[in-house]
C-alpha positions in Angstrom: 29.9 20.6 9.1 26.8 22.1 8.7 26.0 25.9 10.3 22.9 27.3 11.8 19.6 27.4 9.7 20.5 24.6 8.0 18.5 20.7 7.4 18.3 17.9 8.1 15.3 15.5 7.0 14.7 12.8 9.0 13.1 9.8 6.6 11.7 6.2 6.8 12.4 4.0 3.5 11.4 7.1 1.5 8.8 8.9 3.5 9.8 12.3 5.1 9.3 11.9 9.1 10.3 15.3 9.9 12.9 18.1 9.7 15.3 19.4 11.9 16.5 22.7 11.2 19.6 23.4 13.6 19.7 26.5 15.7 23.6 25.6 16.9 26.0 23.9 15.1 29.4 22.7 17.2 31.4 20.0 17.1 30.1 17.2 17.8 26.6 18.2 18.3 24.5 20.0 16.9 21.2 21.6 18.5 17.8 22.4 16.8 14.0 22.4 16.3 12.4 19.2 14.8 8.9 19.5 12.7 7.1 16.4 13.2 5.2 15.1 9.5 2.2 12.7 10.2 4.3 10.0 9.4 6.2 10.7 12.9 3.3 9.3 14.9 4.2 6.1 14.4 7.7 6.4 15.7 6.8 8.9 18.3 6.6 6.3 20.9 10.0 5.1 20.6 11.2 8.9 21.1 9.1 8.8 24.0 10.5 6.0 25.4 14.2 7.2 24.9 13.4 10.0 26.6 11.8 8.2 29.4 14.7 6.7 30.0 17.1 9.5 29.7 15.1 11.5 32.5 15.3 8.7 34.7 18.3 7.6 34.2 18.5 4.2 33.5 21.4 4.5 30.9 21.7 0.8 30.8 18.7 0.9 28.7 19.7 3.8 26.3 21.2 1.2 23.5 18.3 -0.9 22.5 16.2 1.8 22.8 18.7 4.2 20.5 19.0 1.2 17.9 15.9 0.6 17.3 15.2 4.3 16.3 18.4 4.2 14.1 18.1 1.1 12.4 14.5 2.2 11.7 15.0 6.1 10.4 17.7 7.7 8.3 18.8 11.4 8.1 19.3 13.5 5.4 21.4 16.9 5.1 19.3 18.8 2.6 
């Protein structure tokens, strides 16, 4: 488990997208700050999008949407 202040990198192939650095850390989530890189403009729509859906609700959508992003981006614990 990883504690507060602690990071994660979130990565494409092998380009960094961003980091997360986590504010709370509890079991199963954990809760933090992200710091876009440039390279997170071109997967800042899908984030959009999954939030878009979240706010309105439509959780029938939530899986393709989260897939894409996961299949797409790995993460890191540095």
């Amino acid at each position: 488990m990883t504690g507060p202040d602690s990071e994660w990198q979130l990565l494409h192939g092998g380009t960094l997208v961003g980091t997360i650095t986590v504010d709370e850390a509890g079991m199963p989530w954990q809760c933090g700050r992200f710091f876009p890189e440039p390279a997170f403009s071109q997967f800042r729509p899908w984030f959009d999008e999954l939030n878009a859906i979240l706010e309105a609700e439509e959780f029938e959508r939530f899986d393709d949407a989260y897939d894409r992003i996961e299949s797409a981006l790995g993460s890191v614990f540095k």
